[in-house]
N, C-alpha and C positions, 0 to 999 in steps of 0.2 A: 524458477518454476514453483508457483506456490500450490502446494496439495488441497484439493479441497474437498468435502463429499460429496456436494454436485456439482459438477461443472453449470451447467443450463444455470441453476439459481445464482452460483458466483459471478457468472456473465450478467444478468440484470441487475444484481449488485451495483460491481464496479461501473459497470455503466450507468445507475443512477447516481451514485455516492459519488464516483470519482472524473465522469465525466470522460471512462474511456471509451475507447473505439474499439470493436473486435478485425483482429487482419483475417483471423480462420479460426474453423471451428471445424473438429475430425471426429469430433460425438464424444465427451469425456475428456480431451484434449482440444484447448484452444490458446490461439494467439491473441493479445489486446494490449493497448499501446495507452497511454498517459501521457497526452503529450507529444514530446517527440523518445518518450520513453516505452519501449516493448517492454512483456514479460507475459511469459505462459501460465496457464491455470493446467492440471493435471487433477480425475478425479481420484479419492483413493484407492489402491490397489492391494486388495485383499491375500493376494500373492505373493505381495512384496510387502514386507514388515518397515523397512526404508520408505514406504510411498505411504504416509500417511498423513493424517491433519494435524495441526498442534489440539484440535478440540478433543480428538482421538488417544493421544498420550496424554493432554494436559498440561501442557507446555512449551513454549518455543524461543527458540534461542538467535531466532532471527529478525533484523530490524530491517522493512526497506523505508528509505531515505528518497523521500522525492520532492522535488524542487520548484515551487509553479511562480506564479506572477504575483497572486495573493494568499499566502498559505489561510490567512484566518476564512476568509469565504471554501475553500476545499474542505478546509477542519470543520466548518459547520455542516456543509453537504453532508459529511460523513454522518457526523453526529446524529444529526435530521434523516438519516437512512438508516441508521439501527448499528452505528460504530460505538462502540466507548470508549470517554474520553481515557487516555492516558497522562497527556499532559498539556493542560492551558497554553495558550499561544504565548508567549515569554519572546523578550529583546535581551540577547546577549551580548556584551559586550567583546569584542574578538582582536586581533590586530589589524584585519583588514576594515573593523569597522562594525556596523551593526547587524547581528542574524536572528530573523526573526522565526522562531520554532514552536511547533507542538506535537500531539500526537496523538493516536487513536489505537485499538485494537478490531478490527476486522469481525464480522460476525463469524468469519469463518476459526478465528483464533491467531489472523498475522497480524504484527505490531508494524507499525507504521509512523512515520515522521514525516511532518511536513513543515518545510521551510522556505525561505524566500532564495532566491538564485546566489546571495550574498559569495558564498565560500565558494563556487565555481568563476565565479569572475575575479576571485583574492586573487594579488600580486605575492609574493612568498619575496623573503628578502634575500 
């Protein structure tokens, strides 16, 4: 669940940046999917010191990691909708072969990674 301070703006967000889909929306709390990837938005909660934004303390210690068809076209959607970059699209060399990665920072302050399906279809030895 990524904290954000408005829900409603993070929804048009992710929905233009990333191409998701909302499952539900309960006013402040919503559902939306990436894919075949869920994950909830929650707005801040001024009651709970635990429910806040990374823009709100300053920092976050969380990376989410998503997987698409062509990470460099998502990486630019982002970009082109007011993400920053984090890290250039890079081909890394791995055992299972080549992963293709980058990264952004969220206007809301979540970091993100974007790669090619690579490391979910590895064989482990």
């Amino acid at each position: 669940m990524l904290i954000v301070p408005d829900a409603s703006t993070a929804i048009a967000w992710y929905k233009r940046a990333l191409g998701a889909r909302e499952l539900w929306n309960l006013g402040g709390v919503a559902g939306l999917v990436i894919g075949e990837a869920p994950f909830f938005l929650h707005e801040i909660n001024p009651n709970n010191p635990t429910e806040t934004s990374p823009l709100e303390v300053g920092y976050t210690s969380t990376r989410i990691e998503l997987f698409v068809d062509d990470p460099d076209e998502l990486l630019a959607n982002a970009l082109s909708a007011g993400a920053s970059l984090a890290r250039s699209m890079e081909e890394h060399t791995l055992p299972w072969g080549v992963h293709r990665q980058g990264g952004f920072q969220d206007p809301f302050g979540h970091n993100w990674s974007i790669g090619d399906w690579s490391p979910l279809r590895a064989k482990t030895p």
